[in-house]
N, CA, C and O atoms as a GROMACS GRO file, in nm:
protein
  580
    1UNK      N    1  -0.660  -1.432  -4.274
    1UNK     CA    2  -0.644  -1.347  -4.158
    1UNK      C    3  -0.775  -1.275  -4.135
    1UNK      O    4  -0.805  -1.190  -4.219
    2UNK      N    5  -0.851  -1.294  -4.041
    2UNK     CA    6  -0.931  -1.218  -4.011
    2UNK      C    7  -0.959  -1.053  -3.935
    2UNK      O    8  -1.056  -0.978  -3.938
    3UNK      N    9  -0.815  -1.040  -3.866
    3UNK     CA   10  -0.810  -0.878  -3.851
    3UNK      C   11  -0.882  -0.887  -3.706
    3UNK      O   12  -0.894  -0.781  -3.645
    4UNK      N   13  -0.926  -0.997  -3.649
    4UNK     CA   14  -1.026  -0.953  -3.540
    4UNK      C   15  -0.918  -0.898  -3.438
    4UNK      O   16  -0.803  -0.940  -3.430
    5UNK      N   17  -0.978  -0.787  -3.356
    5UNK     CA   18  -0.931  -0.712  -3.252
    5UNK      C   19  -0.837  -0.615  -3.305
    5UNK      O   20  -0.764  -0.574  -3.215
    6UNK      N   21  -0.816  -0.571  -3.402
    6UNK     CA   22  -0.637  -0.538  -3.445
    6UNK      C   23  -0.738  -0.433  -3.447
    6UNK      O   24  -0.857  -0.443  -3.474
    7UNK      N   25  -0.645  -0.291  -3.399
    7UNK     CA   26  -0.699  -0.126  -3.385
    7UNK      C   27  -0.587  -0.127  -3.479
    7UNK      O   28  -0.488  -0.200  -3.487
    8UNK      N   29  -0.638  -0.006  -3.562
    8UNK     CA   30  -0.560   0.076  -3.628
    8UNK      C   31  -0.647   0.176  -3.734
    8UNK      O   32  -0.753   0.152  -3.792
    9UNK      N   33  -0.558   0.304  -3.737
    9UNK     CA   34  -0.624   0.408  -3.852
    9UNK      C   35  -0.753   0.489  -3.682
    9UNK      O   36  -0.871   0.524  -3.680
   10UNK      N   37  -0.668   0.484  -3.598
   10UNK     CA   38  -0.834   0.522  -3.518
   10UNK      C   39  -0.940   0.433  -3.506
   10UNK      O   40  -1.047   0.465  -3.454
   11UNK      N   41  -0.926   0.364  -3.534
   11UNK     CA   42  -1.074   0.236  -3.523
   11UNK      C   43  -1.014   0.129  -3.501
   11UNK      O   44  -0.893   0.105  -3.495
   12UNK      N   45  -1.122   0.051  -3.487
   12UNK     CA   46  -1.107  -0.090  -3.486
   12UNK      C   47  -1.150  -0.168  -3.623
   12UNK      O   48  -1.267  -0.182  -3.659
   13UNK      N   49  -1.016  -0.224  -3.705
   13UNK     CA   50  -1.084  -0.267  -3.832
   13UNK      C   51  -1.072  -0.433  -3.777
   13UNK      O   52  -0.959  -0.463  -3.816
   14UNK      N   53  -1.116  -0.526  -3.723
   14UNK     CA   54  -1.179  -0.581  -3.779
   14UNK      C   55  -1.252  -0.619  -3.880
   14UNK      O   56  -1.328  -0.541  -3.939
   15UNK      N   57  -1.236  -0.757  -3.914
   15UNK     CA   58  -1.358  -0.775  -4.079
   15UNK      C   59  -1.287  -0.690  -4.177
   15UNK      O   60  -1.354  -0.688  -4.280
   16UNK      N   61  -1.190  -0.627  -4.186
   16UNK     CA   62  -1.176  -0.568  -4.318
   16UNK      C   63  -1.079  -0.614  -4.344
   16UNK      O   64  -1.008  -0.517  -4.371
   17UNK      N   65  -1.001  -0.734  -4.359
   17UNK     CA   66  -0.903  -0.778  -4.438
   17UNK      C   67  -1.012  -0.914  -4.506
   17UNK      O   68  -1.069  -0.998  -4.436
   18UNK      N   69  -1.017  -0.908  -4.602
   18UNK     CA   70  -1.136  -0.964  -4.713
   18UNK      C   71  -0.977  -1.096  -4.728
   18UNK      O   72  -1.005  -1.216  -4.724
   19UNK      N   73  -0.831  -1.054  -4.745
   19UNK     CA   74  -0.774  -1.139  -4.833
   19UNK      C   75  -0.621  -1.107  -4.721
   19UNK      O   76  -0.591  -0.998  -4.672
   20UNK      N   77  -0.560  -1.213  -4.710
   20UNK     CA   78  -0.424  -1.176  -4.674
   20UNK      C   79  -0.331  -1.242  -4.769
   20UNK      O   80  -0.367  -1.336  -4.840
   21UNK      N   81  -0.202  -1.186  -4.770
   21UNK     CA   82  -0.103  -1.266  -4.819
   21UNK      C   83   0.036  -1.263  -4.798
   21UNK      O   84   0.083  -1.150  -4.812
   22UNK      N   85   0.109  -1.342  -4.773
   22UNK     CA   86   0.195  -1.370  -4.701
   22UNK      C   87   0.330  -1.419  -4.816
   22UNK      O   88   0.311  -1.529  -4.868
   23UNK      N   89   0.412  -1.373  -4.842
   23UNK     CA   90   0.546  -1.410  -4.952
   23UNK      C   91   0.660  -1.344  -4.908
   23UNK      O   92   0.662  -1.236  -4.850
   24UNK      N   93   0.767  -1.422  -4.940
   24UNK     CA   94   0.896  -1.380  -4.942
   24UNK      C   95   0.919  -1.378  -5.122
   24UNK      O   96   0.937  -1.480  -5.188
   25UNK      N   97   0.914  -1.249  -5.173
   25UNK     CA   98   0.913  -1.172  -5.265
   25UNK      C   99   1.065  -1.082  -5.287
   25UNK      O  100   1.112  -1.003  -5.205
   26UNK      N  101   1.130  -1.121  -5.436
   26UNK     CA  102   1.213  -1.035  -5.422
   26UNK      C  103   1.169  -0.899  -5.552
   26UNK      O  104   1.225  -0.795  -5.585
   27UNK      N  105   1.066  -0.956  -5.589
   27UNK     CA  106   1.005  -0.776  -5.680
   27UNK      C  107   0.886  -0.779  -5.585
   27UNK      O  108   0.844  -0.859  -5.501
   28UNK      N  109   0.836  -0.630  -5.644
   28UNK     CA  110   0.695  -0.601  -5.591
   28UNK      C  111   0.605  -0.624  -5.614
   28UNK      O  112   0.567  -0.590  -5.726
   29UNK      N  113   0.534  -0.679  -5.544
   29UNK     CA  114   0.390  -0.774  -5.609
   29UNK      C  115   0.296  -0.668  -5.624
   29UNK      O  116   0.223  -0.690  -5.721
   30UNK      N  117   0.268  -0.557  -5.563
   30UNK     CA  118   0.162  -0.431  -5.602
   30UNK      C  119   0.219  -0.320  -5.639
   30UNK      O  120   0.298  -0.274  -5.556
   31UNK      N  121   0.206  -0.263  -5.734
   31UNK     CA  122   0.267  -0.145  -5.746
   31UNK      C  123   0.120  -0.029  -5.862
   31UNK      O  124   0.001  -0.054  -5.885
   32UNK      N  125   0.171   0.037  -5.885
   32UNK     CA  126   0.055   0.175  -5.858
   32UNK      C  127  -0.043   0.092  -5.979
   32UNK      O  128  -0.157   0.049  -5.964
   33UNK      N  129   0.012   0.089  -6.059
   33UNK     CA  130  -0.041   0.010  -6.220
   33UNK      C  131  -0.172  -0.097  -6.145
   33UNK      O  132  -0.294  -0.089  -6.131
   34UNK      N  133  -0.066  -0.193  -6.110
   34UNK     CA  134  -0.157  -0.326  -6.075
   34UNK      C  135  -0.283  -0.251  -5.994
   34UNK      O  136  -0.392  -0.243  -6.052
   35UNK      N  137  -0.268  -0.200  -5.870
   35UNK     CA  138  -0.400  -0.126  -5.780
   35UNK      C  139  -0.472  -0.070  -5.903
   35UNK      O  140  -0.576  -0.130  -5.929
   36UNK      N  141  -0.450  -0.001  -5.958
   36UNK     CA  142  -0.548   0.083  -6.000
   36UNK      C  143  -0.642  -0.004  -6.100
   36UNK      O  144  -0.742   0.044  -6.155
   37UNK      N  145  -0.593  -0.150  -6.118
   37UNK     CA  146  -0.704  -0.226  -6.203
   37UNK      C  147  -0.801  -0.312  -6.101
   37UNK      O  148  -0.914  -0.359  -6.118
   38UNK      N  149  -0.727  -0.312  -6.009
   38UNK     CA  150  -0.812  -0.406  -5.892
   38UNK      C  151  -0.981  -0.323  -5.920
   38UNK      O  152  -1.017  -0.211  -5.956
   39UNK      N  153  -1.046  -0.438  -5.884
   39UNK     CA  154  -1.213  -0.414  -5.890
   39UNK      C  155  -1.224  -0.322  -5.764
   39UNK      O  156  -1.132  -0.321  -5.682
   40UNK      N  157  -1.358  -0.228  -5.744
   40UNK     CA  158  -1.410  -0.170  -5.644
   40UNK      C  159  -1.397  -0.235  -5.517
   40UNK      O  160  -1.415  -0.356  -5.512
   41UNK      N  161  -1.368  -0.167  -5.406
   41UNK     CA  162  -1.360  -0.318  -5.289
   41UNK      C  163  -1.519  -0.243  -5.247
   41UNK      O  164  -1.539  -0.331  -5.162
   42UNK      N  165  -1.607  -0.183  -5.239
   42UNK     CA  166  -1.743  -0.170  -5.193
   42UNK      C  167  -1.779  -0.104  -5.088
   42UNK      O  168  -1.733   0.011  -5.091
   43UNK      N  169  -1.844  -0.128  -4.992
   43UNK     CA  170  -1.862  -0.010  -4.877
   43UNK      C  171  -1.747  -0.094  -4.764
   43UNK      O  172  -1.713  -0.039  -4.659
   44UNK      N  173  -1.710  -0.194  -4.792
   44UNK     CA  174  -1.566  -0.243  -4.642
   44UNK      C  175  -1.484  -0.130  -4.664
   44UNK      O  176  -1.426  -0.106  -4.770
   45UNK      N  177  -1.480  -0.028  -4.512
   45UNK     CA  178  -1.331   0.068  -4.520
   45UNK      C  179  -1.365   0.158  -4.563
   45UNK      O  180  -1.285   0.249  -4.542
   46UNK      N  181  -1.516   0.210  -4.658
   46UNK     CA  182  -1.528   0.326  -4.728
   46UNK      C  183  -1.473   0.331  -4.828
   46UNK      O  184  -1.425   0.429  -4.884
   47UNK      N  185  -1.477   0.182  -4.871
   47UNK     CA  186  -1.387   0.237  -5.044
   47UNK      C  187  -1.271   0.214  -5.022
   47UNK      O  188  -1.220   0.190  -5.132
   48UNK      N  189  -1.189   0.205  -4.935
   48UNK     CA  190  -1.087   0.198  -4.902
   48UNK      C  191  -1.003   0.058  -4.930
   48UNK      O  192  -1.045  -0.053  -4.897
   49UNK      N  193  -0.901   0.077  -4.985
   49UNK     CA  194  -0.784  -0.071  -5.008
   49UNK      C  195  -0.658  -0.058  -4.861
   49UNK      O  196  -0.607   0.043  -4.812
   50UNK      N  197  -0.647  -0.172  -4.834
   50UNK     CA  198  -0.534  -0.132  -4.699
   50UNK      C  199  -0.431  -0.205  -4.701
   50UNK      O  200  -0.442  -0.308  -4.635
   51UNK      N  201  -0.318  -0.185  -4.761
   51UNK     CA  202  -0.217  -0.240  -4.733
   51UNK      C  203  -0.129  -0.231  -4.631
   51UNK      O  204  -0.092  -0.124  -4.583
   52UNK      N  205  -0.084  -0.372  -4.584
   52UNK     CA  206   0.006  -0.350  -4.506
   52UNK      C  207   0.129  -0.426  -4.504
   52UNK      O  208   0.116  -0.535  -4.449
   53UNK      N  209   0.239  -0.400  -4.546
   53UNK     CA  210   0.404  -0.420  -4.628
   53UNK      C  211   0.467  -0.428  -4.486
   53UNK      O  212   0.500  -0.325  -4.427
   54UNK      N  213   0.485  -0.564  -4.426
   54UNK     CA  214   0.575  -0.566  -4.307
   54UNK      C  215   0.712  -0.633  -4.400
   54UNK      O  216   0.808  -0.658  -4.328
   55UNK      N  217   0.723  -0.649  -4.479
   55UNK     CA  218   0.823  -0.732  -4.540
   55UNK      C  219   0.929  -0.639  -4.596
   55UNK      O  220   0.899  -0.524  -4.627
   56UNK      N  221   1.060  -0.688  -4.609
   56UNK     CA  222   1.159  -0.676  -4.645
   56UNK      C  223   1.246  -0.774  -4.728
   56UNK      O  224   1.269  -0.889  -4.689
   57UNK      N  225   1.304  -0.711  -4.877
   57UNK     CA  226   1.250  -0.583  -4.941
   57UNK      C  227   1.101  -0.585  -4.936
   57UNK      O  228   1.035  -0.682  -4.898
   58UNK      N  229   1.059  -0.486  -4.971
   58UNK     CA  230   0.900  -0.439  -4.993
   58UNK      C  231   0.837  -0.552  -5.080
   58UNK      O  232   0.904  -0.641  -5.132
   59UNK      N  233   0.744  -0.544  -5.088
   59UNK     CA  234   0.662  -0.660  -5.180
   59UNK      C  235   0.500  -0.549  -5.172
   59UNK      O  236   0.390  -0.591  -5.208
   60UNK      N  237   0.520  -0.438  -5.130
   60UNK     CA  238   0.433  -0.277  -5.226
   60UNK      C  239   0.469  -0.191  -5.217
   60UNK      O  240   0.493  -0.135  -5.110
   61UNK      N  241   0.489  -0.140  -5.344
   61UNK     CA  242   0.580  -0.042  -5.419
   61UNK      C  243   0.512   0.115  -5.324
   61UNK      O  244   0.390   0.127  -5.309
   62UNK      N  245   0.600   0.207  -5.277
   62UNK     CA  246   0.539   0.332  -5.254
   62UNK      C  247   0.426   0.427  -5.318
   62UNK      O  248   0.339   0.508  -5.284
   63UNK      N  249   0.489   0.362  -5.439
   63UNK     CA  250   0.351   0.448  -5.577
   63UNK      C  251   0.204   0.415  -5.506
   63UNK      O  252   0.101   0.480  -5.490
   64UNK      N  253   0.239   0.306  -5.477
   64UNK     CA  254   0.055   0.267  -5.487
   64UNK      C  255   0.002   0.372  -5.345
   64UNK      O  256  -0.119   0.351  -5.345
   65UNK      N  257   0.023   0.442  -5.260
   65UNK     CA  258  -0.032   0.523  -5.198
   65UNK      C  259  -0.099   0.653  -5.288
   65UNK      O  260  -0.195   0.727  -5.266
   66UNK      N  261   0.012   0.642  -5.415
   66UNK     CA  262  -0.104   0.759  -5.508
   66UNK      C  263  -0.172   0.728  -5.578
   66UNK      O  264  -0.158   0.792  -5.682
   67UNK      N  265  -0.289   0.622  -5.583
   67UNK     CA  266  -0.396   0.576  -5.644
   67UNK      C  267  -0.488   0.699  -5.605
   67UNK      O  268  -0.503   0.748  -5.494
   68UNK      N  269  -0.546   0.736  -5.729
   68UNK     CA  270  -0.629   0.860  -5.681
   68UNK      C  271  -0.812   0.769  -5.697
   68UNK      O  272  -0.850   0.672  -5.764
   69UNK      N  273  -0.871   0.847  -5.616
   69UNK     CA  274  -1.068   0.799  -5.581
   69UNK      C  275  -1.039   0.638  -5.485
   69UNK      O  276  -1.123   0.548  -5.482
   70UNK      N  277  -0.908   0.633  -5.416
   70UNK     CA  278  -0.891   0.499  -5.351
   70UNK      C  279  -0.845   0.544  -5.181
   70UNK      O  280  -0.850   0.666  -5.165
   71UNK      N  281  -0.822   0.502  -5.113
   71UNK     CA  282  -0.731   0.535  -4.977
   71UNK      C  283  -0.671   0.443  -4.940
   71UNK      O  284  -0.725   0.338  -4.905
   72UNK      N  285  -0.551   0.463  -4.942
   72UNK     CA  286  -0.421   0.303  -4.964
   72UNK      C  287  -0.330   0.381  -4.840
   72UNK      O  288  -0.274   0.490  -4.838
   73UNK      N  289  -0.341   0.273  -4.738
   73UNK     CA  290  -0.223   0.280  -4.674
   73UNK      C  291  -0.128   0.160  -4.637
   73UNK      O  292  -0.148   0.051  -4.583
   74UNK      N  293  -0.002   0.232  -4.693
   74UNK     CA  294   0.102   0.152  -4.666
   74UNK      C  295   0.204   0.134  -4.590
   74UNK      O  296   0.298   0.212  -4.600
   75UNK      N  297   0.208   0.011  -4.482
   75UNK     CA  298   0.284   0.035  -4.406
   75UNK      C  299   0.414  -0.094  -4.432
   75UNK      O  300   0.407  -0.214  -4.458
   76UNK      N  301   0.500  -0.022  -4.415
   76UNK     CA  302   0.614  -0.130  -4.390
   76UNK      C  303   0.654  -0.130  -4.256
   76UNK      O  304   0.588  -0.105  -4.155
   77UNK      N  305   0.795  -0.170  -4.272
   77UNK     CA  306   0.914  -0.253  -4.150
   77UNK      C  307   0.928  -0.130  -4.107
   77UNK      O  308   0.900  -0.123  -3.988
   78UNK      N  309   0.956  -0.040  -4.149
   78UNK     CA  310   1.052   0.061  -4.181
   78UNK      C  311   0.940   0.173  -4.054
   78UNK      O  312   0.958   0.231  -3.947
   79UNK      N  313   0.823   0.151  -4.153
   79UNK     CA  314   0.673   0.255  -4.072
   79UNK      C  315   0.686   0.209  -3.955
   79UNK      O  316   0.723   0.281  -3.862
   80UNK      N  317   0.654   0.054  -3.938
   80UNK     CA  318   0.683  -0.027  -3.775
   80UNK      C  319   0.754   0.050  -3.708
   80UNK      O  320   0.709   0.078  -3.597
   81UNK      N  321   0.849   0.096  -3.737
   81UNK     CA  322   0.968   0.132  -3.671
   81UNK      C  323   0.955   0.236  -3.590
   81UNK      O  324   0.987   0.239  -3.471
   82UNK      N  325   0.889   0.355  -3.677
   82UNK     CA  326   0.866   0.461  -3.657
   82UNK      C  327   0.746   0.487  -3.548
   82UNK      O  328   0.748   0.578  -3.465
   83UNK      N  329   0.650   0.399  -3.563
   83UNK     CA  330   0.532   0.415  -3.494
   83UNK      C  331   0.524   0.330  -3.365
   83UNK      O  332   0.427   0.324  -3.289
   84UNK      N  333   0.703   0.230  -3.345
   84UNK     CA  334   0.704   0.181  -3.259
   84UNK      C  335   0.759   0.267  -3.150
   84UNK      O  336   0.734   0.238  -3.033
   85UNK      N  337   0.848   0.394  -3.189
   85UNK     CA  338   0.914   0.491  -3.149
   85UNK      C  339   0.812   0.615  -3.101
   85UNK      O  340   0.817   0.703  -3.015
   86UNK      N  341   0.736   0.584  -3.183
   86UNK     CA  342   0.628   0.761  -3.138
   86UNK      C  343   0.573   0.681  -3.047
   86UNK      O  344   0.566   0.745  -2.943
   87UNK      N  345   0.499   0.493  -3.021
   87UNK     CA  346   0.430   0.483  -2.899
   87UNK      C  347   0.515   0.518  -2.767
   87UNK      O  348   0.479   0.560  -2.657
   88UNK      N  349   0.648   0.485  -2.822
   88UNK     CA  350   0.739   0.455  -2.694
   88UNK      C  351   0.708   0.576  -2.602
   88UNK      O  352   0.645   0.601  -2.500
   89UNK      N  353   0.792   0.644  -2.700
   89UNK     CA  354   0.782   0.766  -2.621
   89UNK      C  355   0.629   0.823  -2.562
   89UNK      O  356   0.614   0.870  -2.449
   90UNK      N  357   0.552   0.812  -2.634
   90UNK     CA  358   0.428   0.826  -2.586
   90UNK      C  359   0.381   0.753  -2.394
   90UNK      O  360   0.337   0.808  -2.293
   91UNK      N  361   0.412   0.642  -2.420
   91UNK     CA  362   0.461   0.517  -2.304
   91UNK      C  363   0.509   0.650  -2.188
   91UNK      O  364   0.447   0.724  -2.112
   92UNK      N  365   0.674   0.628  -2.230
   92UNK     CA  366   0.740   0.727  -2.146
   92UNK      C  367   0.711   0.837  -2.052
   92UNK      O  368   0.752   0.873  -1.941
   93UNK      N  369   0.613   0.880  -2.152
   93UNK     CA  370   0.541   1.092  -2.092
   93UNK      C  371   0.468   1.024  -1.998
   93UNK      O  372   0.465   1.060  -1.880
   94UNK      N  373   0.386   0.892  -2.058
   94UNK     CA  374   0.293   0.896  -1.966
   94UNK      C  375   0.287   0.844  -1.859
   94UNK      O  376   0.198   0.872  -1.779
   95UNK      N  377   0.405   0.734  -1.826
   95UNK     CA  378   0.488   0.712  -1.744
   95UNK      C  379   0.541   0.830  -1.665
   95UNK      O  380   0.520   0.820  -1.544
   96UNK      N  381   0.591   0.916  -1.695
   96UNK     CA  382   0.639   1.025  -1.615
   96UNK      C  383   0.479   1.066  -1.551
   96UNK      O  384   0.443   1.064  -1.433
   97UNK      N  385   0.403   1.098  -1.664
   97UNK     CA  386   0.279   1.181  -1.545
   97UNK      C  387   0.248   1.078  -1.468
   97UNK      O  388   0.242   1.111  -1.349
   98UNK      N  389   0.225   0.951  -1.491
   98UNK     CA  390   0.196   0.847  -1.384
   98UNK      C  391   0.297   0.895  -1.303
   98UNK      O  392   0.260   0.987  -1.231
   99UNK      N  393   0.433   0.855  -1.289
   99UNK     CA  394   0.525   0.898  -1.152
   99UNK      C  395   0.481   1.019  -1.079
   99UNK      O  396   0.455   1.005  -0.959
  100UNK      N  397   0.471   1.123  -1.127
  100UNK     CA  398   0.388   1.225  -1.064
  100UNK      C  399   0.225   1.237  -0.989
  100UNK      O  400   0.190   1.298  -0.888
  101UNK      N  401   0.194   1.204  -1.026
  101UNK     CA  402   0.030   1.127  -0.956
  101UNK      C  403   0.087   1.016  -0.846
  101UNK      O  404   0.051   1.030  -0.729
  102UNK      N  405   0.168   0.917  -0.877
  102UNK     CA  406   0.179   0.818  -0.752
  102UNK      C  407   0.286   0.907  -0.657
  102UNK      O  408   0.287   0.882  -0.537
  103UNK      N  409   0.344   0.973  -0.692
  103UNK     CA  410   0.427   1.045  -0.588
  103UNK      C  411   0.315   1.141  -0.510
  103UNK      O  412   0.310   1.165  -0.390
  104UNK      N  413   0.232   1.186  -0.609
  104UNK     CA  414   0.122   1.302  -0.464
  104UNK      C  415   0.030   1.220  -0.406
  104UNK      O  416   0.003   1.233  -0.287
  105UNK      N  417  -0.018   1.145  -0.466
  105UNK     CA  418  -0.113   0.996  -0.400
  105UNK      C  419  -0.018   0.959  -0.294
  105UNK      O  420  -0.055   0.999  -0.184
  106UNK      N  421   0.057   0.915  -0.294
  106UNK     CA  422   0.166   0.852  -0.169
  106UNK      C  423   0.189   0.948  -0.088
  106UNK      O  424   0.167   0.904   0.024
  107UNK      N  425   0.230   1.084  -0.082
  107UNK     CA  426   0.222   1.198   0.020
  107UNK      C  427   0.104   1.200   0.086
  107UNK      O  428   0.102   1.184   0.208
  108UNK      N  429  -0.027   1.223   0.004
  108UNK     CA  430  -0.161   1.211   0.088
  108UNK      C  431  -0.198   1.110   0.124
  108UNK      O  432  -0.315   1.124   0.160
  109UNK      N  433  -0.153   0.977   0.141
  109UNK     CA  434  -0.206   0.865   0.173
  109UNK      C  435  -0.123   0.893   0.322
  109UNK      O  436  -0.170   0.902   0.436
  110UNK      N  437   0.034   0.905   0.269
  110UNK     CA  438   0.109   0.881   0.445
  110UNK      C  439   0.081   1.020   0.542
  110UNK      O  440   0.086   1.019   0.665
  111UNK      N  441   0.055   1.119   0.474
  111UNK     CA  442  -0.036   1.196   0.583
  111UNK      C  443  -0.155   1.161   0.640
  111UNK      O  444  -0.174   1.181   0.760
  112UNK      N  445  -0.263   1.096   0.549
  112UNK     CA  446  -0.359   1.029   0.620
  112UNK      C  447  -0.339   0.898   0.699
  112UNK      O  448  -0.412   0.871   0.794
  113UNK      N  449  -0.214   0.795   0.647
  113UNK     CA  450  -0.154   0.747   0.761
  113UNK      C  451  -0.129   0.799   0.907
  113UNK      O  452  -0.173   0.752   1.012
  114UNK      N  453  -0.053   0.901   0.889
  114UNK     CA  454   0.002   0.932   1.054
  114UNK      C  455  -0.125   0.998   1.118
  114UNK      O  456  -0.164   0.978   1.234
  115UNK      N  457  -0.190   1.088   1.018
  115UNK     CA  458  -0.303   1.107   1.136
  115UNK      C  459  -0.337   1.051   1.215
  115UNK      O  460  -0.345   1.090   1.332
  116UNK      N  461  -0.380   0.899   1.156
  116UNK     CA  462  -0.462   0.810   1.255
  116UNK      C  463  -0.391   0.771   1.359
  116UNK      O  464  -0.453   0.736   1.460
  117UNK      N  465  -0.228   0.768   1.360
  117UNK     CA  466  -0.175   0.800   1.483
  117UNK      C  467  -0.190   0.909   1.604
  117UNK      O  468  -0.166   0.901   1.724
  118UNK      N  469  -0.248   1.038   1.503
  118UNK     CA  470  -0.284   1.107   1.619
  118UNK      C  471  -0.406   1.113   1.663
  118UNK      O  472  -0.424   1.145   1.780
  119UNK      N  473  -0.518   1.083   1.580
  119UNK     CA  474  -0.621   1.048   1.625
  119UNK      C  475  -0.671   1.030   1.826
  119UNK      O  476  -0.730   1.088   1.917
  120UNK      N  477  -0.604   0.924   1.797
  120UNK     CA  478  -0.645   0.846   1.976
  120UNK      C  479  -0.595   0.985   2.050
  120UNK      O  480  -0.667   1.052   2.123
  121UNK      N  481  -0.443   1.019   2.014
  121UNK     CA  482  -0.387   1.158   2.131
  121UNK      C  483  -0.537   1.266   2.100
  121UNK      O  484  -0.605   1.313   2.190
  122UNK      N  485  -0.548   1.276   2.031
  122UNK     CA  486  -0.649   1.407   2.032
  122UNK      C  487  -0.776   1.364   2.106
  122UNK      O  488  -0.845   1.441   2.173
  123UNK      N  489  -0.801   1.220   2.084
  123UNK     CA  490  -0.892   1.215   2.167
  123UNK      C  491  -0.902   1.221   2.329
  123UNK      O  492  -0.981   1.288   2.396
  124UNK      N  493  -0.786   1.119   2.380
  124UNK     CA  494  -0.720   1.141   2.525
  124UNK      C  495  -0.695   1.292   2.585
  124UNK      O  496  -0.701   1.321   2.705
  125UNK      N  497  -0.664   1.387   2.474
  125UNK     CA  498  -0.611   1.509   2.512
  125UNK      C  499  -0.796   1.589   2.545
  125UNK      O  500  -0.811   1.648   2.652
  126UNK      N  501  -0.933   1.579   2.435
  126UNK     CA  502  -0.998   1.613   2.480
  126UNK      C  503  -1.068   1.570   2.577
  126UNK      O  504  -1.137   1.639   2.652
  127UNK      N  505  -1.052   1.443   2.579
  127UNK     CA  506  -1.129   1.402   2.703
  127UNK      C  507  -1.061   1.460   2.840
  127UNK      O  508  -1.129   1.482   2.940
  128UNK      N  509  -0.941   1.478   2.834
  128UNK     CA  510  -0.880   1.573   2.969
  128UNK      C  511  -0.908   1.642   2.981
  128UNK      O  512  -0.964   1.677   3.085
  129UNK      N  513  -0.882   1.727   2.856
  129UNK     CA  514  -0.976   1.888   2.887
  129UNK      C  515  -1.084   1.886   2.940
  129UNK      O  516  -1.112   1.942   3.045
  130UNK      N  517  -1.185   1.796   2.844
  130UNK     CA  518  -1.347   1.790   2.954
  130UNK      C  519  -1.369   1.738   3.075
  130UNK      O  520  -1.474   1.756   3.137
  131UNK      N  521  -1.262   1.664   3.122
  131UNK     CA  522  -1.248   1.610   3.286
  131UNK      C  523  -1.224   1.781   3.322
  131UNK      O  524  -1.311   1.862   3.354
  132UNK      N  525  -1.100   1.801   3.306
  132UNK     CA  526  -1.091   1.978   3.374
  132UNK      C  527  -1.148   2.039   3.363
  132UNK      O  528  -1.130   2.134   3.439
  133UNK      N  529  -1.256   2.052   3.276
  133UNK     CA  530  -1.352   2.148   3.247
  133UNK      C  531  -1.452   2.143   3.331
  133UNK      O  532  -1.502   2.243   3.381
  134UNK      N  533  -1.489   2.022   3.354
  134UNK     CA  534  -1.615   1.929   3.425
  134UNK      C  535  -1.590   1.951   3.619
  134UNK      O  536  -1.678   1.962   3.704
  135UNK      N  537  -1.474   1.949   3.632
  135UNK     CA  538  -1.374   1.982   3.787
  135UNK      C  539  -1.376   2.115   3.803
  135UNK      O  540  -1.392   2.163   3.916
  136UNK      N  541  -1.357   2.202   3.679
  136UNK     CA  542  -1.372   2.342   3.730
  136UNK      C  543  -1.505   2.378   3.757
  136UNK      O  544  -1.524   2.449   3.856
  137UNK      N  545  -1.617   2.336   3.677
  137UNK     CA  546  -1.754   2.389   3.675
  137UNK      C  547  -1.760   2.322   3.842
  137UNK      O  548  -1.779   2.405   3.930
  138UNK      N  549  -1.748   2.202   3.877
  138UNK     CA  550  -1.767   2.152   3.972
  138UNK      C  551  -1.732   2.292   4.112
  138UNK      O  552  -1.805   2.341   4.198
  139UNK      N  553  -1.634   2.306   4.087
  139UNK     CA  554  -1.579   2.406   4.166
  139UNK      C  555  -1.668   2.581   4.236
  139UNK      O  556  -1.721   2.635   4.333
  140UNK      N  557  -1.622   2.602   4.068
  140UNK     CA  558  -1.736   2.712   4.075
  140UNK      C  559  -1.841   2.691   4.146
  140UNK      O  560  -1.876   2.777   4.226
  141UNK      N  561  -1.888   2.613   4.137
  141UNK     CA  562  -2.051   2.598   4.152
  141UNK      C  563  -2.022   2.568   4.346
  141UNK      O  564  -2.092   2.644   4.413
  142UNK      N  565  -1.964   2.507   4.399
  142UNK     CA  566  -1.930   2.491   4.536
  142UNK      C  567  -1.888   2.594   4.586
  142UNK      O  568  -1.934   2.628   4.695
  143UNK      N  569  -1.804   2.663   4.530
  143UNK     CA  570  -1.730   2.809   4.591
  143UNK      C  571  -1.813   2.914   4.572
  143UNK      O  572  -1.795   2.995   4.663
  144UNK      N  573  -1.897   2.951   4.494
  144UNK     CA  574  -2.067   3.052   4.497
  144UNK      C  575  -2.162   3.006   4.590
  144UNK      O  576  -2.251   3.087   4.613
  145UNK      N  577  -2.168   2.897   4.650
  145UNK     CA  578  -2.263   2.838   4.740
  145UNK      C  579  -2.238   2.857   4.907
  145UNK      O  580  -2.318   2.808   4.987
   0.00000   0.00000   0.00000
């Protein structure tokens, strides 16, 4: 597995899955013991080991998040779950503020719609005025003479 494109932890890890592995396991294949003999993984991650437990039962034990001078995160089915629920809702809010933005966008658009219906009247209406305006000066100017 190469990890390319996959965001997570705030970043983009790419390149940092060195090893994947894939089992239908009915004990736990990592647990706190085993991690803590694993070799240095080096500057990939900052030192960092990353597990990730989509499986059911588990196949890594909870312990291994307390490996101490390491940073282990473990996610299961279970985490999925949870973080599929905080996007949702996340989704949702922002969905709502979207509905709110396209609802005032759509008010100012169909007001700037109908204007342009009135447009032409305002123009017809000044050009009358300046015909009458243009007829009265006319006037004046004959009736002083």
């Amino acid at each position: 597995m190469s990890g390319e494109g996959v965001n997570g932890f705030g970043r983009n890890i790419s390149g940092l899955f060195k090893h994947a592995i894939t089992v239908a396991s009915e004990t736990l294949l990592f647990t706190k013991e085993n991690v803590e003999t694993l070799p240095p993984v080096g500057s990939i991650n900052g030192g960092s080991l990353l597990f990730v437990d989509i499986s059911v039962p588990r196949n890594v034990g909870s312990c291994v998040s307390d490996v101490e001078n390491t940073r282990v995160a473990c996610l299961n089915a279970f985490d999925l779950k949870e973080v599929v629920a905080a996007n949702k809702e996340d989704r949702n809010r922002k969905a709502m503020e979207a509905q709110v933005i396209i609802t005032e966008e759509s008010k100012q658009f169909g007001a700037w719609r109908d204007s342009l219906e009135t447009v032409p009247t305002i123009k017809k209406l000044r050009a009358l005025v300046e015909g009458i305006r243009i007829t009265i000066t006319i006037l004046q100017y004959y009736i002083s003479v």
